[in-house]
Gaussian input, Z-matrix of N, CA and C with variables (Angstrom, degrees):
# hf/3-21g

backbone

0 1
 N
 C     1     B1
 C     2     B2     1     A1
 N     3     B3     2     A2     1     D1
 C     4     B4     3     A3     2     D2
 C     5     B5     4     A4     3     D3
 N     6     B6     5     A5     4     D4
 C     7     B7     6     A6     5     D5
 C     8     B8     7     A7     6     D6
 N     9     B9     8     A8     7     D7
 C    10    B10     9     A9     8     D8
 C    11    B11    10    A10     9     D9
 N    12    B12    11    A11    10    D10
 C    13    B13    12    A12    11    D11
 C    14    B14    13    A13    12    D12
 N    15    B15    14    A14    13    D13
 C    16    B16    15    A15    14    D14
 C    17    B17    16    A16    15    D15
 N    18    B18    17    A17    16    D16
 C    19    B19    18    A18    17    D17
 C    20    B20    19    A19    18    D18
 N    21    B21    20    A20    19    D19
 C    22    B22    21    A21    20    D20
 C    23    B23    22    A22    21    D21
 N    24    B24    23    A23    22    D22
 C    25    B25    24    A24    23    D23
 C    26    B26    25    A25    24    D24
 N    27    B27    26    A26    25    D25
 C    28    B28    27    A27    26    D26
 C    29    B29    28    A28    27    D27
 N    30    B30    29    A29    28    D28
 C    31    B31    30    A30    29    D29
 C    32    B32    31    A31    30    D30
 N    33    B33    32    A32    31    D31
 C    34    B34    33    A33    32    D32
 C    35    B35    34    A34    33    D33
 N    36    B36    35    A35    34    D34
 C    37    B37    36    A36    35    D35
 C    38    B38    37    A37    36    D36
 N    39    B39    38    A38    37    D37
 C    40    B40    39    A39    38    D38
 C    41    B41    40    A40    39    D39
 N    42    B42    41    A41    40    D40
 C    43    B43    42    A42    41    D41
 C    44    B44    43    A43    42    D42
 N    45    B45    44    A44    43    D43
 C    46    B46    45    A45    44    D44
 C    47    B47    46    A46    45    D45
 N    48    B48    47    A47    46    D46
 C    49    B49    48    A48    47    D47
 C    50    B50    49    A49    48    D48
 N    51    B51    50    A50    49    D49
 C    52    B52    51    A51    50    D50
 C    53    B53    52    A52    51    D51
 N    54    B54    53    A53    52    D52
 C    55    B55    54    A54    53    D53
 C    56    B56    55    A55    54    D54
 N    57    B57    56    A56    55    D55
 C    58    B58    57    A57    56    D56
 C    59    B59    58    A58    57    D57
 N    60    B60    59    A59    58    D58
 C    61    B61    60    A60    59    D59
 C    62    B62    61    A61    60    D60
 N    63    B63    62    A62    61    D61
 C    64    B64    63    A63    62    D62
 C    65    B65    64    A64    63    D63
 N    66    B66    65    A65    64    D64
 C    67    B67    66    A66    65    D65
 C    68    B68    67    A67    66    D66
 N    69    B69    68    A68    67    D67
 C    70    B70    69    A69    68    D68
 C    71    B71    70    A70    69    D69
 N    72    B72    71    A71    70    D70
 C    73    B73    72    A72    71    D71
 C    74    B74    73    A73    72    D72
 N    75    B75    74    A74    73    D73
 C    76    B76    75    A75    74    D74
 C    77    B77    76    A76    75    D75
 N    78    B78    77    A77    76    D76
 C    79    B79    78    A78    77    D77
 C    80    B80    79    A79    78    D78
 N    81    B81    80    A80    79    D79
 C    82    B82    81    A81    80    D80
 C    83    B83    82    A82    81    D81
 N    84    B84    83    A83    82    D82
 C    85    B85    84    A84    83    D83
 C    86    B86    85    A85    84    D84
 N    87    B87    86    A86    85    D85
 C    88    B88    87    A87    86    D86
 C    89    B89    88    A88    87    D87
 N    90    B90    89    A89    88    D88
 C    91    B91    90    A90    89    D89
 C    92    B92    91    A91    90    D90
 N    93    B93    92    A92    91    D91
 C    94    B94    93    A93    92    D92
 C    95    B95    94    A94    93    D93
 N    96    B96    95    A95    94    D94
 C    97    B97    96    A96    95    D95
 C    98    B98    97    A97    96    D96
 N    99    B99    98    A98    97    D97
 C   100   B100    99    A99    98    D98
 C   101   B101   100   A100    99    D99
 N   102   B102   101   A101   100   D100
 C   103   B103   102   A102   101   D101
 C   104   B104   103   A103   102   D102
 N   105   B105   104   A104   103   D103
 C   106   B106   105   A105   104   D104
 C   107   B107   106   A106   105   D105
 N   108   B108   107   A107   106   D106
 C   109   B109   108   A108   107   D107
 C   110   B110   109   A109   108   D108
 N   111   B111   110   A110   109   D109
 C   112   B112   111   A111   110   D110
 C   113   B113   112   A112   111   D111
 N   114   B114   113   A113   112   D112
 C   115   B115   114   A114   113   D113
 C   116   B116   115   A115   114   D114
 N   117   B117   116   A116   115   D115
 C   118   B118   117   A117   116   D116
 C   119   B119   118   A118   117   D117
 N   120   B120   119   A119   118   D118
 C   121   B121   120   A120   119   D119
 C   122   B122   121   A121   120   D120
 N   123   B123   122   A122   121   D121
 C   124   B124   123   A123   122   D122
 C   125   B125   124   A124   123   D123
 N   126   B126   125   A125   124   D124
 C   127   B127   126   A126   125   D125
 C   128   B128   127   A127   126   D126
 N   129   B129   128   A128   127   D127
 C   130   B130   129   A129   128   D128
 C   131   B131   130   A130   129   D129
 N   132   B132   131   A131   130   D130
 C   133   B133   132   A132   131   D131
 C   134   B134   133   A133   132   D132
 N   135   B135   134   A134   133   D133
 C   136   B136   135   A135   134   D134
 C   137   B137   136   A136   135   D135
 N   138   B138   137   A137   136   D136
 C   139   B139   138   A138   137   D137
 C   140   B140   139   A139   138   D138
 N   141   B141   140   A140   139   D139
 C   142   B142   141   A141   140   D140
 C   143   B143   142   A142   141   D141
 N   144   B144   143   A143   142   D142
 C   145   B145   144   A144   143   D143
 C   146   B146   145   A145   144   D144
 N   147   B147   146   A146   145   D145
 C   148   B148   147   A147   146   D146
 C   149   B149   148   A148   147   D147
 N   150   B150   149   A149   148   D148
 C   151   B151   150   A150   149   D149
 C   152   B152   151   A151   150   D150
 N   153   B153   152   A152   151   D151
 C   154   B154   153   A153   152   D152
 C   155   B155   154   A154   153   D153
 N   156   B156   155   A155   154   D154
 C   157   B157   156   A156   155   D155
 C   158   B158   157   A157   156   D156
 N   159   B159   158   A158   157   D157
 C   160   B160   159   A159   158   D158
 C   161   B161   160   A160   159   D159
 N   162   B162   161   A161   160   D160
 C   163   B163   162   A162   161   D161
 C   164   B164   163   A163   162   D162
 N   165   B165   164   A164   163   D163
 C   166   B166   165   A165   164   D164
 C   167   B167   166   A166   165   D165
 N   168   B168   167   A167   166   D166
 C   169   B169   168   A168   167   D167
 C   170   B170   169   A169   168   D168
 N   171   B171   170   A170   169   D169
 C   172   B172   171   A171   170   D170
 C   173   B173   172   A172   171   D171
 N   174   B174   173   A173   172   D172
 C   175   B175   174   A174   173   D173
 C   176   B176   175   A175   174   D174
 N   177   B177   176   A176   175   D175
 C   178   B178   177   A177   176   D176
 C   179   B179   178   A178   177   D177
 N   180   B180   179   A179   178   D178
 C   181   B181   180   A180   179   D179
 C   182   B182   181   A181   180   D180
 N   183   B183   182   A182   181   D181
 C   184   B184   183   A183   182   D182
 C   185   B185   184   A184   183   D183
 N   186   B186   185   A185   184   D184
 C   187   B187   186   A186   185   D185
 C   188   B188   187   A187   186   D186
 N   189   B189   188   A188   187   D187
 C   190   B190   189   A189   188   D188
 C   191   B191   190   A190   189   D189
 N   192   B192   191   A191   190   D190
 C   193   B193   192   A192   191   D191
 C   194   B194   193   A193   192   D192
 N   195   B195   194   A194   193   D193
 C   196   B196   195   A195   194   D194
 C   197   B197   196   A196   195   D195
 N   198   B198   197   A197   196   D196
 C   199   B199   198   A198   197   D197
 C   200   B200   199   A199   198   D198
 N   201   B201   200   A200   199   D199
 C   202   B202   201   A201   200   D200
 C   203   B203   202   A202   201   D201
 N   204   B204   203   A203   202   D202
 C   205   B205   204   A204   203   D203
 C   206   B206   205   A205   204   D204
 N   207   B207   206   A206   205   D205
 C   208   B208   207   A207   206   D206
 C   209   B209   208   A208   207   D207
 N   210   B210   209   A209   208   D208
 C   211   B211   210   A210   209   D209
 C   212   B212   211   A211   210   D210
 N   213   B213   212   A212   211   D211
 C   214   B214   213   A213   212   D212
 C   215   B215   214   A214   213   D213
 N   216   B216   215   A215   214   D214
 C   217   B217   216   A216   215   D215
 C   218   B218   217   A217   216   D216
 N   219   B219   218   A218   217   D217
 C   220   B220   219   A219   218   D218
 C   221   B221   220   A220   219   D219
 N   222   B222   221   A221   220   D220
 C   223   B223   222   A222   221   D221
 C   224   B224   223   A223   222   D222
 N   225   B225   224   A224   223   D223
 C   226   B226   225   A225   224   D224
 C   227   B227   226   A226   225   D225
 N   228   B228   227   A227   226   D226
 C   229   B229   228   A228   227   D227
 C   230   B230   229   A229   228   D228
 N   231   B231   230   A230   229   D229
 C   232   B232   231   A231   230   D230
 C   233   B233   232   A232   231   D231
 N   234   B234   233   A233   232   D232
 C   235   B235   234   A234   233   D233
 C   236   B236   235   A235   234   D234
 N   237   B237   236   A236   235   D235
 C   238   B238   237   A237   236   D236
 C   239   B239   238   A238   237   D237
 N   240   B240   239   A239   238   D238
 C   241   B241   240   A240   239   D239
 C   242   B242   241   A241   240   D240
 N   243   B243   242   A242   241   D241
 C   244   B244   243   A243   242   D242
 C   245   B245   244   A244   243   D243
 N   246   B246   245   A245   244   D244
 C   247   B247   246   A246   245   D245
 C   248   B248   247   A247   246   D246
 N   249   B249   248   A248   247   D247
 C   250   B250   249   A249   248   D248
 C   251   B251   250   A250   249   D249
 N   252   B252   251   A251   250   D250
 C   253   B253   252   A252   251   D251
 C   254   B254   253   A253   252   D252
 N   255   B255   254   A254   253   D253
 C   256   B256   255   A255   254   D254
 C   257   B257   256   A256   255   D255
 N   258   B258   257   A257   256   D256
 C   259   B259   258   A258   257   D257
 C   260   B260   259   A259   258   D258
 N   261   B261   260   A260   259   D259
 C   262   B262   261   A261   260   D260
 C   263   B263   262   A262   261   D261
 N   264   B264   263   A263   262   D262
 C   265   B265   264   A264   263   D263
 C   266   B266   265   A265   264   D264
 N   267   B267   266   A266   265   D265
 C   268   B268   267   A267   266   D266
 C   269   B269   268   A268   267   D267
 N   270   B270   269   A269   268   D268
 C   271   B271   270   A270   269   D269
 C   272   B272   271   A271   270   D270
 N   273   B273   272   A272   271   D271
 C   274   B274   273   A273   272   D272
 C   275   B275   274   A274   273   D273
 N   276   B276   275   A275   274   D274
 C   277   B277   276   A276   275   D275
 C   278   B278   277   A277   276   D276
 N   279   B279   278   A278   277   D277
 C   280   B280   279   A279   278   D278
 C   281   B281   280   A280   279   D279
 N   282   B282   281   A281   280   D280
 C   283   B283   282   A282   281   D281
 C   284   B284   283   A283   282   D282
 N   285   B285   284   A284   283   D283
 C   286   B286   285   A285   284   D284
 C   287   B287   286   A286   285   D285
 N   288   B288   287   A287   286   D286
 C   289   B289   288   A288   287   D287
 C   290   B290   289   A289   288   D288
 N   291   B291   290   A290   289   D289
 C   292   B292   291   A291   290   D290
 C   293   B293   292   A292   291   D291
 N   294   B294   293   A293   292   D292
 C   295   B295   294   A294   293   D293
 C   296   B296   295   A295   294   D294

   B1=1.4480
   B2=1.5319
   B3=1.6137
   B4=1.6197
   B5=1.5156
   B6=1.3142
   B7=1.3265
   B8=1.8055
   B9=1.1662
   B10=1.6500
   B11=2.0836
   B12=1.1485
   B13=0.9539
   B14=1.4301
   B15=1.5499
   B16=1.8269
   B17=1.7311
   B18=1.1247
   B19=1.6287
   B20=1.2952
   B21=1.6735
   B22=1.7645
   B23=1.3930
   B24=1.0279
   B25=1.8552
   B26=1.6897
   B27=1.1841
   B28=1.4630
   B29=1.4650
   B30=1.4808
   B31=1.1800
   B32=1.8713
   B33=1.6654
   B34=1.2375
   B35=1.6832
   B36=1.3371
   B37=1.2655
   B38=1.2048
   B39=1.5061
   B40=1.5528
   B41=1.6272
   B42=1.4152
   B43=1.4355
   B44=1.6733
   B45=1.3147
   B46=1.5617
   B47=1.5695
   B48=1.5136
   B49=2.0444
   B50=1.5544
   B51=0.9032
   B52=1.6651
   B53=1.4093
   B54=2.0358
   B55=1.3657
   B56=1.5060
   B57=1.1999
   B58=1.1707
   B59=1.4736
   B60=0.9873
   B61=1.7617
   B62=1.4785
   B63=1.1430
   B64=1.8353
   B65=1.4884
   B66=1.3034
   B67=1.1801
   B68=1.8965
   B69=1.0162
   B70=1.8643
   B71=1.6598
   B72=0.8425
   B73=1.6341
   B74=1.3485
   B75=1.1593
   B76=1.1677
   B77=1.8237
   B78=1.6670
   B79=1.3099
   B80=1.3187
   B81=1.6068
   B82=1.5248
   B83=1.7706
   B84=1.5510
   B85=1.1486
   B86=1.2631
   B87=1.6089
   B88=1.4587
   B89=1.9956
   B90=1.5660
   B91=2.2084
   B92=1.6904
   B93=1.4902
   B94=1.1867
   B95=1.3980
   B96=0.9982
   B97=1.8140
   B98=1.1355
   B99=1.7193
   B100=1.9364
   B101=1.1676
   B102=1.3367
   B103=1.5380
   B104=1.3742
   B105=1.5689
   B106=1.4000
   B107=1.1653
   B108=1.7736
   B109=1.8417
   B110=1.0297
   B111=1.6197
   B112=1.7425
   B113=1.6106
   B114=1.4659
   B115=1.4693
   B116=1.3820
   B117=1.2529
   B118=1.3111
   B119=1.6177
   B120=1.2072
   B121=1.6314
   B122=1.4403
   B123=1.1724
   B124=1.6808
   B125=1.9102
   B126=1.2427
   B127=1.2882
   B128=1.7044
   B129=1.2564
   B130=1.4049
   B131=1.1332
   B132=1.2047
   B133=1.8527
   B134=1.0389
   B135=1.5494
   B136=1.7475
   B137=1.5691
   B138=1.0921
   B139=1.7171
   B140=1.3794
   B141=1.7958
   B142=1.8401
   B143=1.8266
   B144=1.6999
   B145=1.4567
   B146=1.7703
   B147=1.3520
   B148=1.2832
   B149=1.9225
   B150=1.2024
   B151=1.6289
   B152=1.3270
   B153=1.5205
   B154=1.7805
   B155=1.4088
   B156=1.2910
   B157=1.7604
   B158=1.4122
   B159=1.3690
   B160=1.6046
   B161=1.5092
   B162=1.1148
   B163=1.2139
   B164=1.5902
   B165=1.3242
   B166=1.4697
   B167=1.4219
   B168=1.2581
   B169=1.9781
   B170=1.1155
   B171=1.8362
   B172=1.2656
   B173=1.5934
   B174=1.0642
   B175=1.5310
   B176=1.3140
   B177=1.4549
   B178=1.2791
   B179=1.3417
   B180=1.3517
   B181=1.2765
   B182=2.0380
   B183=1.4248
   B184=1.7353
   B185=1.5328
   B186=1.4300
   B187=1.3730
   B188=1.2231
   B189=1.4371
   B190=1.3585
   B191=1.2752
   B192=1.5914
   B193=1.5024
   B194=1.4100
   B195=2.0237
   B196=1.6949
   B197=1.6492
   B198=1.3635
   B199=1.7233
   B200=1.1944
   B201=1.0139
   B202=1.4768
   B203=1.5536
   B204=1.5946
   B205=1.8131
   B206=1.0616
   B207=1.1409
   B208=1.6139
   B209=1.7814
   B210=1.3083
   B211=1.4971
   B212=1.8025
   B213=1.4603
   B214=1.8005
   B215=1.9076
   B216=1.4696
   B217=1.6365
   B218=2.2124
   B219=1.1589
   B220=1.5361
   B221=1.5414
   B222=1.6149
   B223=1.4442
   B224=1.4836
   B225=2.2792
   B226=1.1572
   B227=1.3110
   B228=1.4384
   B229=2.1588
   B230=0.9551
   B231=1.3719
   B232=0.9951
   B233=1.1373
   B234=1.3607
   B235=1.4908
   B236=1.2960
   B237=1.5520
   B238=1.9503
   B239=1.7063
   B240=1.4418
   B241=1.3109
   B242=1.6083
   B243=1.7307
   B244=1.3089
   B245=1.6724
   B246=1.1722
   B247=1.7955
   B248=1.9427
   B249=1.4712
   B250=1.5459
   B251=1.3544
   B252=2.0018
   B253=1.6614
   B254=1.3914
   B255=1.3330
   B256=1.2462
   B257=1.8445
   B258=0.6883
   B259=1.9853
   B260=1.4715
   B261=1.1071
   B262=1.4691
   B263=1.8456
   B264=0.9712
   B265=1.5435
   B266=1.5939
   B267=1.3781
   B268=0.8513
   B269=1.6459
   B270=1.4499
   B271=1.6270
   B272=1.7307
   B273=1.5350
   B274=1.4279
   B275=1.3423
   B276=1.5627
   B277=1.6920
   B278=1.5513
   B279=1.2559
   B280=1.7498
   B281=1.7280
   B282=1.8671
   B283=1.2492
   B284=1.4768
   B285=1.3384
   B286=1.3465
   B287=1.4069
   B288=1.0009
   B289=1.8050
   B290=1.2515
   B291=1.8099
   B292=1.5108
   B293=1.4198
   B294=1.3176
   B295=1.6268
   B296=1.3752
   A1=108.51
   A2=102.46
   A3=87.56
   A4=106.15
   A5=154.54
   A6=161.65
   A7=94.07
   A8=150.02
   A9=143.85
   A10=83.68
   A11=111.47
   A12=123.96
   A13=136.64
   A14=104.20
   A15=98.41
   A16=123.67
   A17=117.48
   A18=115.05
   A19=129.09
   A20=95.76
   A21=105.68
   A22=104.08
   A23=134.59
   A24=131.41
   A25=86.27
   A26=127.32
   A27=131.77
   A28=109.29
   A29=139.55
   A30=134.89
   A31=136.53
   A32=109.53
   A33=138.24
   A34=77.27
   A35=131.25
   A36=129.13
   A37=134.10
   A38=102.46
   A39=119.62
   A40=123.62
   A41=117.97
   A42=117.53
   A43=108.68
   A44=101.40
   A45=93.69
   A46=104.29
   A47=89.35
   A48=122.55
   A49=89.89
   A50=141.38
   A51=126.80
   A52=87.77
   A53=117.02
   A54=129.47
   A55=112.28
   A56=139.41
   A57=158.35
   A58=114.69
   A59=118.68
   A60=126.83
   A61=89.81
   A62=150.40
   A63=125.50
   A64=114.43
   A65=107.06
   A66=135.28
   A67=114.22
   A68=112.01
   A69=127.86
   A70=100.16
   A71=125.32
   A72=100.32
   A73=125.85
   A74=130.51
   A75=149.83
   A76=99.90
   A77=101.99
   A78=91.63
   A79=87.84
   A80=138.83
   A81=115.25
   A82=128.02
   A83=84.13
   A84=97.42
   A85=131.00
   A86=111.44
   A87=118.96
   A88=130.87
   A89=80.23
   A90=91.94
   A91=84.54
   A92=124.98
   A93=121.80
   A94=141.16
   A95=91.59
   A96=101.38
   A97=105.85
   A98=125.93
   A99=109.94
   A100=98.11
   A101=110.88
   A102=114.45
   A103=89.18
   A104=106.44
   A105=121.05
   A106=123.77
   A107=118.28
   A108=87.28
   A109=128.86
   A110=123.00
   A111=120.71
   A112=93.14
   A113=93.96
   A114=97.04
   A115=114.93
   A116=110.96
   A117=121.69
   A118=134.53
   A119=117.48
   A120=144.99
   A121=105.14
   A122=119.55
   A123=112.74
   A124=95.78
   A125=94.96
   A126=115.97
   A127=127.14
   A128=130.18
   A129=107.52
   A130=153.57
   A131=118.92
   A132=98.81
   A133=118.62
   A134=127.97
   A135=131.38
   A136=97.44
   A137=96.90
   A138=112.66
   A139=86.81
   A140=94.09
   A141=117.35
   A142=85.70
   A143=108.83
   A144=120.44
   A145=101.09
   A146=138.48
   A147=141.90
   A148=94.44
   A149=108.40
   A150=109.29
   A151=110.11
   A152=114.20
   A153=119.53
   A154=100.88
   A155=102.38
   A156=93.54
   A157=118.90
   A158=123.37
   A159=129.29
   A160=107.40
   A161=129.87
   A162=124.69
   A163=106.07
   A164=118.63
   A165=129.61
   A166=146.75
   A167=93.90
   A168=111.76
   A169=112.13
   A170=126.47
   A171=113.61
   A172=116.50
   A173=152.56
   A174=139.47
   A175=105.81
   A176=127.65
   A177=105.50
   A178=144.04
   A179=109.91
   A180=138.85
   A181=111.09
   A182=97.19
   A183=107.67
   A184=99.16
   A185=117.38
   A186=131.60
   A187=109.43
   A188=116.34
   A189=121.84
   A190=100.71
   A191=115.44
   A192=104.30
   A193=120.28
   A194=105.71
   A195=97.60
   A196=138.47
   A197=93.71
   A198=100.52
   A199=90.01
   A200=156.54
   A201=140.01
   A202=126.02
   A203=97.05
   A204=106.72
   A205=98.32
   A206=159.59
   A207=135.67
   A208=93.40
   A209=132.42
   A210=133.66
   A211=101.60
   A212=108.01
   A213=94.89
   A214=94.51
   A215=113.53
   A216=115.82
   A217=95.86
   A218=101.66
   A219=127.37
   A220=110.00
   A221=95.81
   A222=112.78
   A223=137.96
   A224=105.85
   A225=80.01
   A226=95.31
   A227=113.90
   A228=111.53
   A229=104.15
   A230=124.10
   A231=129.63
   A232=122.31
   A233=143.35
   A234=153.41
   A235=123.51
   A236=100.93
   A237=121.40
   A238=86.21
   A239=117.66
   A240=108.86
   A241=128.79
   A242=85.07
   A243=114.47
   A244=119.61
   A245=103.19
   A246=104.85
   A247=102.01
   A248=117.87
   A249=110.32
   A250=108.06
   A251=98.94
   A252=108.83
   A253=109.46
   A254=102.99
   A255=124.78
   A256=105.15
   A257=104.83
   A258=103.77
   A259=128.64
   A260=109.44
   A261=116.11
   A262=129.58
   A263=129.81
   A264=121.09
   A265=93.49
   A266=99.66
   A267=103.56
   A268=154.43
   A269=90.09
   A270=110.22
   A271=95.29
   A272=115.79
   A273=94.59
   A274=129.34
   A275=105.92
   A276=120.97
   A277=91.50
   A278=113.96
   A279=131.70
   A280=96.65
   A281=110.47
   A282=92.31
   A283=162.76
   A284=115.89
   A285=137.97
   A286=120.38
   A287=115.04
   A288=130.28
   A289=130.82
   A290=97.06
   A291=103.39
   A292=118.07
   A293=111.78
   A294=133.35
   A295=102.70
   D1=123.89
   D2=-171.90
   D3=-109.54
   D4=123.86
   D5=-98.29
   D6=-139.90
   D7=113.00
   D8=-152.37
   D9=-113.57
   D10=141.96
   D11=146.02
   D12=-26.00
   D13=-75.57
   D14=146.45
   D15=-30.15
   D16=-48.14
   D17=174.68
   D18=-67.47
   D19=-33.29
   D20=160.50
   D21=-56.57
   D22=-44.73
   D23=-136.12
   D24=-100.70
   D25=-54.75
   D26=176.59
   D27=-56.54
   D28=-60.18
   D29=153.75
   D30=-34.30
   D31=-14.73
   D32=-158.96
   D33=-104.77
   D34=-71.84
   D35=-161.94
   D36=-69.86
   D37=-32.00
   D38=145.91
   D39=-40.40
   D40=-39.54
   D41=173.92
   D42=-57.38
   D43=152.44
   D44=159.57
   D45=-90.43
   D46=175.20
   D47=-168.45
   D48=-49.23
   D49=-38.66
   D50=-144.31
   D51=-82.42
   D52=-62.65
   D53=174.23
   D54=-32.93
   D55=-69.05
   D56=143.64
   D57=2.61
   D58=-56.95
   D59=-178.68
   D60=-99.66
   D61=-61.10
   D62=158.18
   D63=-3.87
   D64=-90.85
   D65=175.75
   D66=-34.73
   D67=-39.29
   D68=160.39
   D69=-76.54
   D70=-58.74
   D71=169.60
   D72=-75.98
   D73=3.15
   D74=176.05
   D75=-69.84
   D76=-63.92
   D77=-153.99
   D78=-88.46
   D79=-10.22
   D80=163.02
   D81=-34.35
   D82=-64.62
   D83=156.27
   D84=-14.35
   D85=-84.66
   D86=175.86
   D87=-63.54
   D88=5.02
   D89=-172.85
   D90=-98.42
   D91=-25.70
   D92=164.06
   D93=-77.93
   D94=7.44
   D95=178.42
   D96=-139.70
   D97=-29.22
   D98=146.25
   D99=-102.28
   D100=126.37
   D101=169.00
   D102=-93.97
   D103=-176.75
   D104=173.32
   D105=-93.90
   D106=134.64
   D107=-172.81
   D108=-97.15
   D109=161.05
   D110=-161.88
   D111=-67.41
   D112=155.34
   D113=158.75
   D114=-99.40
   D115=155.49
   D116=-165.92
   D117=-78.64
   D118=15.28
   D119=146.50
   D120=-77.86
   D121=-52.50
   D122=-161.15
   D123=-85.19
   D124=127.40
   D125=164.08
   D126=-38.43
   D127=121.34
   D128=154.52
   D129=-13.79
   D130=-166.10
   D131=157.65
   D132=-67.63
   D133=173.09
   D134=178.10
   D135=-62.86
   D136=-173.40
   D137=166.12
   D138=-106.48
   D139=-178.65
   D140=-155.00
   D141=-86.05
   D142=-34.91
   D143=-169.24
   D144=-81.97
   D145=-19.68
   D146=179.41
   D147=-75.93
   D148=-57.09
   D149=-167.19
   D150=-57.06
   D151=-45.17
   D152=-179.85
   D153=-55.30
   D154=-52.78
   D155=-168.39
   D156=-68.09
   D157=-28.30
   D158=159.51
   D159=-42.72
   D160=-66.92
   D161=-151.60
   D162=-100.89
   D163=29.59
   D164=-160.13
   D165=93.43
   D166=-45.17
   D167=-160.62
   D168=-47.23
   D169=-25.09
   D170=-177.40
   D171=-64.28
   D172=154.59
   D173=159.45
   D174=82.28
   D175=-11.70
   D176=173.55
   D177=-45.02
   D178=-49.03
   D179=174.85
   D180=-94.22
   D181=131.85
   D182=-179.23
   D183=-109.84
   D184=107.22
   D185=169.02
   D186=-141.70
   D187=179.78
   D188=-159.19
   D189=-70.36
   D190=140.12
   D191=-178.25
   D192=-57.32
   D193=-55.95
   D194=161.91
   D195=-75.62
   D196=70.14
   D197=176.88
   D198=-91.03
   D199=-21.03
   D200=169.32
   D201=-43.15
   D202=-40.65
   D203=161.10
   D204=-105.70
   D205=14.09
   D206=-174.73
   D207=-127.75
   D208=17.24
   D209=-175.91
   D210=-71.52
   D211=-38.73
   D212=-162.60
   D213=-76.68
   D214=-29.07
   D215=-165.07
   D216=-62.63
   D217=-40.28
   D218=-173.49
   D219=-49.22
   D220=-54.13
   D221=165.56
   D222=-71.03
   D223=-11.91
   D224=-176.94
   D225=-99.89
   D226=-7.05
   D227=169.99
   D228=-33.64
   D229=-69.35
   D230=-147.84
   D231=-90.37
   D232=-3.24
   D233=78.16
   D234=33.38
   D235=-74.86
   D236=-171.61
   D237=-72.93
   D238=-64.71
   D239=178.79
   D240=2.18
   D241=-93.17
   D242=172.26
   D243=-54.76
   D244=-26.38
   D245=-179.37
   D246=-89.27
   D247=-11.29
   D248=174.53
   D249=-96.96
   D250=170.54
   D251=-154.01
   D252=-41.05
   D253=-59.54
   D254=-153.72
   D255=-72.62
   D256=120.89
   D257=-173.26
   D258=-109.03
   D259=90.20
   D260=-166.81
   D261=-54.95
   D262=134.72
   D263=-171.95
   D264=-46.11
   D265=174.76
   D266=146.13
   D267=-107.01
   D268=15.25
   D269=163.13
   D270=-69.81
   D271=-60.52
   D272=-172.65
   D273=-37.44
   D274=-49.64
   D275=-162.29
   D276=-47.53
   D277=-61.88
   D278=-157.68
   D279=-47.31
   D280=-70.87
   D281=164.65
   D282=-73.47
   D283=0.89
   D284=107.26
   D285=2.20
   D286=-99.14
   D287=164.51
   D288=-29.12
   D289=-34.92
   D290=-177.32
   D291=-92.97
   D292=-3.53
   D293=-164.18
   D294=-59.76

């Protein structure tokens, strides 16, 4: 028995509203547990470094390139800073940092 599309869609409308939105979470449901599969030209997901740079984040900020090793020295400036008399906004500290 072969079931036509038209008979799906006519059989679908025949339900009442409650059946109807069942039946829509129903097949959510099922687009979630077979997804579709990628084809094999299109890439995976992005990388964590593809997404930042889409939506900006790469380059935003101009700091020392090696803050990666120089982060704890960074932290204790700004440390003594904040721990001496005189107490700087904190717009200064920031530009400071960004120098």
């Amino acid at each position: 028995m072969l079931i036509t599309i038209e008979q799906i869609q006519q059989d679908i409308q025949d339900l009442p509203e409650e059946a109807q939105i069942l039946l829509i979470d129903f097949i959510e449901i099922l687009k979630k547990r077979y997804p579709k599969p990628t084809p094999k030209n299109q890439s995976q997901e992005k990388s964590l470094y593809e997404k930042f740079a889409e939506i900006g984040l790469i380059g935003c900020v101009s700091t020392e390139e090696n803050l990666s090793t120089t982060y704890k020295q960074i932290l204790s400036e700004l440390e003594f800073r904040l721990s001496s008399a005189k107490r700087p906004s904190s717009a200064e500290l920031i530009k400071d940092l960004l120098k």
